[in-house]
N, CA, C and O atoms as a Tinker XYZ file with bonds, in Angstrom:
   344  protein
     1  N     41.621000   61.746000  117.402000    73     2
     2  CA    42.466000   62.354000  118.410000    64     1     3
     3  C     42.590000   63.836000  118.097000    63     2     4     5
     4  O     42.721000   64.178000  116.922000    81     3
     5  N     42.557000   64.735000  119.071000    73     3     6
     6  CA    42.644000   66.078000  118.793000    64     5     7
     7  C     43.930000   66.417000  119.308000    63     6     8     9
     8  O     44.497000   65.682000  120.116000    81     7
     9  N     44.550000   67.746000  118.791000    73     7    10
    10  CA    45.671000   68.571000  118.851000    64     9    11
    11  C     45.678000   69.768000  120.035000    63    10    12    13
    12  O     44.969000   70.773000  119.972000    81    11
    13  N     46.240000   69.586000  120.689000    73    11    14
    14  CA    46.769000   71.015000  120.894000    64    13    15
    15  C     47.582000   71.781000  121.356000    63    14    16    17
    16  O     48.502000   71.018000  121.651000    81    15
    17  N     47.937000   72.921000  121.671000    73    15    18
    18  CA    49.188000   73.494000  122.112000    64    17    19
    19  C     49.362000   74.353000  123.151000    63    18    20    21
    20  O     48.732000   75.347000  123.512000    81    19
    21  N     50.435000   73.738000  123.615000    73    19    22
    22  CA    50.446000   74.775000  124.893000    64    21    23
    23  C     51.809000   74.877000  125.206000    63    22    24    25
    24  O     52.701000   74.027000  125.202000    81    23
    25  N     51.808000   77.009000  125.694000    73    23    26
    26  CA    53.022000   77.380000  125.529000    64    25    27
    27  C     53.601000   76.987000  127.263000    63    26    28    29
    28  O     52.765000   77.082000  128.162000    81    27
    29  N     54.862000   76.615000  127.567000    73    27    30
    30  CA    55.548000   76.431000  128.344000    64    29    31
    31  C     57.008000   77.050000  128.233000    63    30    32    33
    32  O     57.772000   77.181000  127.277000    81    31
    33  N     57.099000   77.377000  129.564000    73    31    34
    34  CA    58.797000   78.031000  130.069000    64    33    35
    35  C     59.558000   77.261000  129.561000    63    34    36    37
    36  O     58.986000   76.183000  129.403000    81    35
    37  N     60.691000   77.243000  129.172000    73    35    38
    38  CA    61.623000   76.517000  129.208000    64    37    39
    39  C     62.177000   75.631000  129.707000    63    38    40    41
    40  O     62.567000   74.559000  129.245000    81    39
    41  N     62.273000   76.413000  131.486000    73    39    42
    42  CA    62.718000   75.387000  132.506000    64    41    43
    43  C     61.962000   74.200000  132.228000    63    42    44    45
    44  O     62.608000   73.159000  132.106000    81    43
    45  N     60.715000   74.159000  132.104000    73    43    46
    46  CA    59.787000   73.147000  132.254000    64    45    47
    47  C     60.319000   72.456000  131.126000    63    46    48    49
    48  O     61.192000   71.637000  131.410000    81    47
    49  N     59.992000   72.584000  129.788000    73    47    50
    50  CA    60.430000   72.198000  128.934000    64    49    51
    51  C     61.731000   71.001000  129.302000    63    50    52    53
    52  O     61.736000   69.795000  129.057000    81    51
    53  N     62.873000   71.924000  130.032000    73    51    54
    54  CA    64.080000   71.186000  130.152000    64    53    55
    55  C     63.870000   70.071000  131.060000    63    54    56    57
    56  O     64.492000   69.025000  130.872000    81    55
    57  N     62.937000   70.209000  132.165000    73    55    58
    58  CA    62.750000   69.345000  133.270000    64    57    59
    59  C     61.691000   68.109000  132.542000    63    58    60    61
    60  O     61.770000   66.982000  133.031000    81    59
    61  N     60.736000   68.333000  131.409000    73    59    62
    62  CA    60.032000   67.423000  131.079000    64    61    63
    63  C     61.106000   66.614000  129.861000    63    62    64    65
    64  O     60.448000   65.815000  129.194000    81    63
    65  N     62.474000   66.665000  129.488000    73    63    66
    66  CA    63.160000   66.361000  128.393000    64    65    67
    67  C     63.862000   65.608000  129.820000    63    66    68    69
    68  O     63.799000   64.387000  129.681000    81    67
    69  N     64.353000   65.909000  130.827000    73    67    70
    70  CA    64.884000   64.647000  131.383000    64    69    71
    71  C     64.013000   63.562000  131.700000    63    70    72    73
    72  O     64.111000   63.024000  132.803000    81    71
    73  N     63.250000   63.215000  130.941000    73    71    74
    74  CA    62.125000   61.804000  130.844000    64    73    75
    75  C     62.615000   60.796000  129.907000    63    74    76    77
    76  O     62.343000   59.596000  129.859000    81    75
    77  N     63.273000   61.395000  129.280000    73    75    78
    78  CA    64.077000   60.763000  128.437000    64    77    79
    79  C     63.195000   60.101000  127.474000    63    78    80    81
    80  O     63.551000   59.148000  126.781000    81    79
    81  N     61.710000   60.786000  127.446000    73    79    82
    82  CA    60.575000   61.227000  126.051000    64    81    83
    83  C     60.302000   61.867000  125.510000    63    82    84    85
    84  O     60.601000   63.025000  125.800000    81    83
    85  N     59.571000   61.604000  124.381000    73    83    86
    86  CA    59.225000   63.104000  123.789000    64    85    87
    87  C     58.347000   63.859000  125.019000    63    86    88    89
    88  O     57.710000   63.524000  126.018000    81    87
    89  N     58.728000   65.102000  124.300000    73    87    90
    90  CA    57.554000   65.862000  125.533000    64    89    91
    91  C     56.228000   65.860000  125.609000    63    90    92    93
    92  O     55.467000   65.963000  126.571000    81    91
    93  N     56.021000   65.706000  124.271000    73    91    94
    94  CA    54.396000   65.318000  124.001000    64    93    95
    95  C     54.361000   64.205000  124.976000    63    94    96    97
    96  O     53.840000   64.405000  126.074000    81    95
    97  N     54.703000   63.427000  124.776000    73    95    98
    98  CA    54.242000   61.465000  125.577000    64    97    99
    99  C     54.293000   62.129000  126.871000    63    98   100   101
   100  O     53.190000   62.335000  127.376000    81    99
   101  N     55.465000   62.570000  127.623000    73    99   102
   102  CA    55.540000   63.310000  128.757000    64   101   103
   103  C     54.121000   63.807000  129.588000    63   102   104   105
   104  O     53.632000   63.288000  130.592000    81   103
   105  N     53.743000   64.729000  128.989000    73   103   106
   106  CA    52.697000   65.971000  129.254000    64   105   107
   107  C     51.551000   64.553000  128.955000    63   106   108   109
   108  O     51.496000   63.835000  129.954000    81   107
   109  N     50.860000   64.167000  128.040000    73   107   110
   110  CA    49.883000   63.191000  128.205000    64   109   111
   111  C     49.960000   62.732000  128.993000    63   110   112   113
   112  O     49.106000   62.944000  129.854000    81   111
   113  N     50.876000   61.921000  129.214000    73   111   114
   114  CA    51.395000   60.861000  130.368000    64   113   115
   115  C     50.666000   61.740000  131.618000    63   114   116   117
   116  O     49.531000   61.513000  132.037000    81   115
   117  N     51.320000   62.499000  131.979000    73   115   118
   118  CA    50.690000   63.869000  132.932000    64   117   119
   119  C     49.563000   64.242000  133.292000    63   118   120   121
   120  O     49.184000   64.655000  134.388000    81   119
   121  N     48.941000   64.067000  132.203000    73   119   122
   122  CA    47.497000   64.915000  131.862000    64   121   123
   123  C     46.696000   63.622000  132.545000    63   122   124   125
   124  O     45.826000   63.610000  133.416000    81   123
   125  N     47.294000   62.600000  131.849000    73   123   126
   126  CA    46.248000   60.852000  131.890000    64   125   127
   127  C     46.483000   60.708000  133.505000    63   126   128   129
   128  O     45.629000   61.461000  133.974000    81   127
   129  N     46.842000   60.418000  134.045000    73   127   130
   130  CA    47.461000   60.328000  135.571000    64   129   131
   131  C     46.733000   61.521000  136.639000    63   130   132   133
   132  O     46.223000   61.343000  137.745000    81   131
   133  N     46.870000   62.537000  136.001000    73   131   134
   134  CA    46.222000   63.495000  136.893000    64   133   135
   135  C     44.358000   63.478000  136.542000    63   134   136   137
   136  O     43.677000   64.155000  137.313000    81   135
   137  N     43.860000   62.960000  135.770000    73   135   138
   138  CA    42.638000   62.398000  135.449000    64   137   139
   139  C     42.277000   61.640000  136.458000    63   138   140   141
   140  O     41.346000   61.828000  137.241000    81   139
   141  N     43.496000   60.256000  136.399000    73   139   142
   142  CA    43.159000   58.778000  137.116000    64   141   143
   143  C     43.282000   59.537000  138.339000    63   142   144   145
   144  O     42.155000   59.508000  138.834000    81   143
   145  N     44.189000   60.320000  139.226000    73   143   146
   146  CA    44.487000   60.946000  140.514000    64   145   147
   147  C     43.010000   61.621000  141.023000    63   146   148   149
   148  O     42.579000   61.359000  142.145000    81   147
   149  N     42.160000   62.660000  139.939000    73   147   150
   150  CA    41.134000   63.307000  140.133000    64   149   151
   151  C     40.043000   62.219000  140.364000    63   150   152   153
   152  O     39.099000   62.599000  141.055000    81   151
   153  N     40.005000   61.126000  139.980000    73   151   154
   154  CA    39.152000   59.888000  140.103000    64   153   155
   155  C     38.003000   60.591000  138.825000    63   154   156   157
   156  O     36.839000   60.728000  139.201000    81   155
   157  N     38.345000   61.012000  137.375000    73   155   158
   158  CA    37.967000   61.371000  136.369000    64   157   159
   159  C     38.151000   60.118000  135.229000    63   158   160   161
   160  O     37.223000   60.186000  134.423000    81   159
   161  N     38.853000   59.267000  135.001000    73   159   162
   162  CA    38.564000   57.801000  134.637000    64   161   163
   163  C     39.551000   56.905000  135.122000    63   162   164   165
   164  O     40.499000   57.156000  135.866000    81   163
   165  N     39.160000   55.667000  134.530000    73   163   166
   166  CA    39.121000   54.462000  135.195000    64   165   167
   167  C     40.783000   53.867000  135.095000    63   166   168   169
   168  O     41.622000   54.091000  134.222000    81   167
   169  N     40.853000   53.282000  135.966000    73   167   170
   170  CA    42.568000   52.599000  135.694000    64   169   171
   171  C     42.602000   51.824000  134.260000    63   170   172   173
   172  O     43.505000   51.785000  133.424000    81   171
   173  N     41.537000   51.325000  134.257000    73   171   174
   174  CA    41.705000   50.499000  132.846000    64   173   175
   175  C     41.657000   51.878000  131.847000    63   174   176   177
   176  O     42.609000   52.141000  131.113000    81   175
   177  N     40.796000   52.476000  131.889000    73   175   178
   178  CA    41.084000   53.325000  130.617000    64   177   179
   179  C     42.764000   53.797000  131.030000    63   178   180   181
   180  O     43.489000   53.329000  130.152000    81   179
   181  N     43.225000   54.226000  131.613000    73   179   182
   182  CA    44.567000   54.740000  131.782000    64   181   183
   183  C     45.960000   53.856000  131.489000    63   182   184   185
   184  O     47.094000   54.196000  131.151000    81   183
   185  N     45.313000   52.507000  131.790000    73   183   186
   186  CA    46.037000   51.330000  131.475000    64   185   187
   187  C     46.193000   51.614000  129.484000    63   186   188   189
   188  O     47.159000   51.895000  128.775000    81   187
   189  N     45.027000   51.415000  129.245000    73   187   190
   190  CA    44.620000   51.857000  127.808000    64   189   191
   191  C     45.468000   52.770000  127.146000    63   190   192   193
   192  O     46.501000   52.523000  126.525000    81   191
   193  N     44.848000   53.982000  127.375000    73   191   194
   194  CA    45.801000   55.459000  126.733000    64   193   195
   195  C     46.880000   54.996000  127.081000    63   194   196   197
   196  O     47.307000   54.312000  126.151000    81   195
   197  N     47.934000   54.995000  128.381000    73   195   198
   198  CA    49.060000   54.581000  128.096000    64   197   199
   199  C     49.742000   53.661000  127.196000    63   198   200   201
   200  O     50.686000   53.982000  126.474000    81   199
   201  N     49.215000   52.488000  127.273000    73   199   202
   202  CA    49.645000   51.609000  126.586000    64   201   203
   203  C     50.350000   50.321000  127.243000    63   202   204   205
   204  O     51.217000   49.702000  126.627000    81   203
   205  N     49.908000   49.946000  128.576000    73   203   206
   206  CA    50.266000   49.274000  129.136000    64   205   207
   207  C     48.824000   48.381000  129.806000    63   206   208   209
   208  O     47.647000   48.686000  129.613000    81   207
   209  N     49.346000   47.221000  130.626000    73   207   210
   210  CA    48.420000   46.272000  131.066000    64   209   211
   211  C     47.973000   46.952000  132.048000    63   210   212   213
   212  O     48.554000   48.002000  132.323000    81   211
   213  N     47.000000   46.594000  132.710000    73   211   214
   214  CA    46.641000   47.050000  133.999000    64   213   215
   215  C     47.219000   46.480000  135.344000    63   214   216   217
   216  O     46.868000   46.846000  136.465000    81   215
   217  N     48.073000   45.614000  135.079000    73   215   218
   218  CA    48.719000   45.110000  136.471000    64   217   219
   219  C     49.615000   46.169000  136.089000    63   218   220   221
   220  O     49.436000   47.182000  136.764000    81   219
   221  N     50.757000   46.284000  134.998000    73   219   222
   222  CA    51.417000   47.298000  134.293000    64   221   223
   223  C     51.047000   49.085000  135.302000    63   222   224   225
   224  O     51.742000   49.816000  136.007000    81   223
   225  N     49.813000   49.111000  134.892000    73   223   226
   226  CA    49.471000   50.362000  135.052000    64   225   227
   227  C     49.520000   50.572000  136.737000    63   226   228   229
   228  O     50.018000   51.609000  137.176000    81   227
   229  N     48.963000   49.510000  137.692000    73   227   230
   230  CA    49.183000   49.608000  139.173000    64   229   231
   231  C     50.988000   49.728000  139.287000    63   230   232   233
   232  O     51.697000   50.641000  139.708000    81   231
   233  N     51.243000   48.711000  138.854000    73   231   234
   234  CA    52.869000   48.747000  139.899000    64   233   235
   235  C     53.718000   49.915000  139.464000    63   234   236   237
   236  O     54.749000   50.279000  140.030000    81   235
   237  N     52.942000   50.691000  137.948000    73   235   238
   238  CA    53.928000   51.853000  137.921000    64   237   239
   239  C     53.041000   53.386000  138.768000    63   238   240   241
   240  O     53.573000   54.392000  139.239000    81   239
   241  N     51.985000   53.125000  138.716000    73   239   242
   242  CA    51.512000   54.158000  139.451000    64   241   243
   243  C     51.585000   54.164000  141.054000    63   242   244   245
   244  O     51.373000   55.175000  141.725000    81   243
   245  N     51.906000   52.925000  141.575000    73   243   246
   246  CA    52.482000   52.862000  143.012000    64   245   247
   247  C     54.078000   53.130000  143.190000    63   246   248   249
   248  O     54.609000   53.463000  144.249000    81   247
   249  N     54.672000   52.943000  142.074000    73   247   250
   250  CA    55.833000   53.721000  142.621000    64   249   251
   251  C     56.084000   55.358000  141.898000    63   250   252   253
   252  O     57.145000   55.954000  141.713000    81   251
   253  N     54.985000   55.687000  141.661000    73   251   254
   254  CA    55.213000   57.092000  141.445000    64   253   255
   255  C     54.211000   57.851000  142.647000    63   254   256   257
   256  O     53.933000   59.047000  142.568000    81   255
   257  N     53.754000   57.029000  143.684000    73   255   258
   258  CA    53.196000   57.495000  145.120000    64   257   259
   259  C     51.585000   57.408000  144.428000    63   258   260   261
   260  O     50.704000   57.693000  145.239000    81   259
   261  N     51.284000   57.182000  143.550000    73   259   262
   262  CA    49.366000   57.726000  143.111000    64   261   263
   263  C     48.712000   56.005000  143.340000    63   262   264   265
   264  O     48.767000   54.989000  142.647000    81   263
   265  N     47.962000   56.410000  144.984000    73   263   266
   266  CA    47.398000   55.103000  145.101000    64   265   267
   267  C     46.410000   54.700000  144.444000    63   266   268   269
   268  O     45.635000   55.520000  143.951000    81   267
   269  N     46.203000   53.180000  144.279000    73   267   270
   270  CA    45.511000   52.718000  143.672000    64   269   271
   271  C     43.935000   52.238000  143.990000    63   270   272   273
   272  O     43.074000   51.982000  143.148000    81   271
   273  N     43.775000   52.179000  145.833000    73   271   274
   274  CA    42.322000   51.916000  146.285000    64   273   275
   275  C     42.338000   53.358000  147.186000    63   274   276   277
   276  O     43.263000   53.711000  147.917000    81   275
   277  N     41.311000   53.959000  146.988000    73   275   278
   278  CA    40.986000   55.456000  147.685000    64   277   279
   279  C     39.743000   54.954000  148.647000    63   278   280   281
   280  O     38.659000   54.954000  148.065000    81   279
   281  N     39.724000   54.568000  149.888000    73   279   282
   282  CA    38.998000   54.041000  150.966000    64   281   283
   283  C     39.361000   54.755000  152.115000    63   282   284   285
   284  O     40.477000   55.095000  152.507000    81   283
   285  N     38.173000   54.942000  152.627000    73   283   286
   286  CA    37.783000   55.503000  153.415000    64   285   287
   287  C     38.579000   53.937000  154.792000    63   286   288   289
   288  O     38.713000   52.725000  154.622000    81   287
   289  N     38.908000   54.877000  156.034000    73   287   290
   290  CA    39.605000   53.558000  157.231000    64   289   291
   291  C     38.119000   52.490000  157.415000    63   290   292   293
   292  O     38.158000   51.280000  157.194000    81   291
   293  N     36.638000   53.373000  157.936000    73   291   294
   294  CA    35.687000   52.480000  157.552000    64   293   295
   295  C     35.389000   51.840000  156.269000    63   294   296   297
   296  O     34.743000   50.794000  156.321000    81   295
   297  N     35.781000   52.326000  155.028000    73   295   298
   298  CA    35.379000   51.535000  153.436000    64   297   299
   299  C     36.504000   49.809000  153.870000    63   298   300   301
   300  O     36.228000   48.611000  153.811000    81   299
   301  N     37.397000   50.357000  154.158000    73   299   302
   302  CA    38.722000   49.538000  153.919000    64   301   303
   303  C     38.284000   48.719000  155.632000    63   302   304   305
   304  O     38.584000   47.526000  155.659000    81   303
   305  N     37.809000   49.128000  156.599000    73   303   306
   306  CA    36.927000   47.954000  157.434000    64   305   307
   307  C     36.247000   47.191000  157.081000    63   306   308   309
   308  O     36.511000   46.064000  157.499000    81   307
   309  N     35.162000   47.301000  156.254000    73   307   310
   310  CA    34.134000   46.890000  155.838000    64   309   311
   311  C     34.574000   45.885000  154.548000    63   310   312   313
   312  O     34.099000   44.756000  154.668000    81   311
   313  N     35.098000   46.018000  153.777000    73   311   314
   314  CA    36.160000   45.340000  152.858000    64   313   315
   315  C     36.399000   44.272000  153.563000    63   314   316   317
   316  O     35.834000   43.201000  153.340000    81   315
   317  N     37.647000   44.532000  154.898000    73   315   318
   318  CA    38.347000   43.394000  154.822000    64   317   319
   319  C     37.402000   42.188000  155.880000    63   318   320   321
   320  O     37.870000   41.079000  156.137000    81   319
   321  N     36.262000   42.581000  156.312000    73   319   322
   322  CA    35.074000   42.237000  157.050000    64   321   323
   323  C     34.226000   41.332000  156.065000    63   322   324   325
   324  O     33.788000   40.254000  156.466000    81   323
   325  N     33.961000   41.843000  154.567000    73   323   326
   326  CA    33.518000   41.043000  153.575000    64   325   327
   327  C     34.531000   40.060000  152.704000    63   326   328   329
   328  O     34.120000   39.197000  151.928000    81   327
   329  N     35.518000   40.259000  152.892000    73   327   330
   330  CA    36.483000   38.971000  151.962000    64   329   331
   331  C     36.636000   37.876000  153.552000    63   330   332   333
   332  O     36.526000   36.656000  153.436000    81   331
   333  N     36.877000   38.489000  154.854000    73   331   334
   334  CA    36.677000   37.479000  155.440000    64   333   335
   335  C     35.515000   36.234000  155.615000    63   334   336   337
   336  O     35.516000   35.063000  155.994000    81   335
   337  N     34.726000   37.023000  155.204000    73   335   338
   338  CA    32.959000   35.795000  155.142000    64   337   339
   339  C     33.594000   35.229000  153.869000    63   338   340   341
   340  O     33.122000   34.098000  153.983000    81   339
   341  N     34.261000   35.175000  152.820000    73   339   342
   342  CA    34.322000   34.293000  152.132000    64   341   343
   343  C     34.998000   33.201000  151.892000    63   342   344
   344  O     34.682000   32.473000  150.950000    81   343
């Protein structure tokens, strides 16, 4: 695992301490999420680094608004077109 540092305002500081975590866990937490958001890795890895399950990792990333299937209205046609043939 590598280190590193980064300087931040205060305010921020104060606004990442009402998490009621360290700020480190905070800011990862942050960093890992905005990865999974960029579609840069996988829910399971994020499930992973966090430290939670992957059902874990959906129901908390749906209530922090970061969806979990990124489909296109045709992807998400075509989907529900193929679970119906089965």
């Amino acid at each position: 695992m590598s280190t590193i540092s980064i300087d931040l305002e205060e305010d921020v500081v104060a606004l990442l301490h009402q998490s009621n975590q360290p700020v480190e866990r905070t800011a990862r937490e942050l960093i890992v999420l905005e990865l999974y958001r960029r579609g840069a890795i996988s829910s399971s890895k994020v499930a992973q680094l966090l430290g939670m399950s992957r059902v874990g990792f959906i129901q908390y990333t749906s209530r922090l608004g970061i969806p979990y299937f990124t489909m296109t209205e045709d992807e998400w046609k075509n989907e529900r077109t193929q679970s119906q043939r089965l």
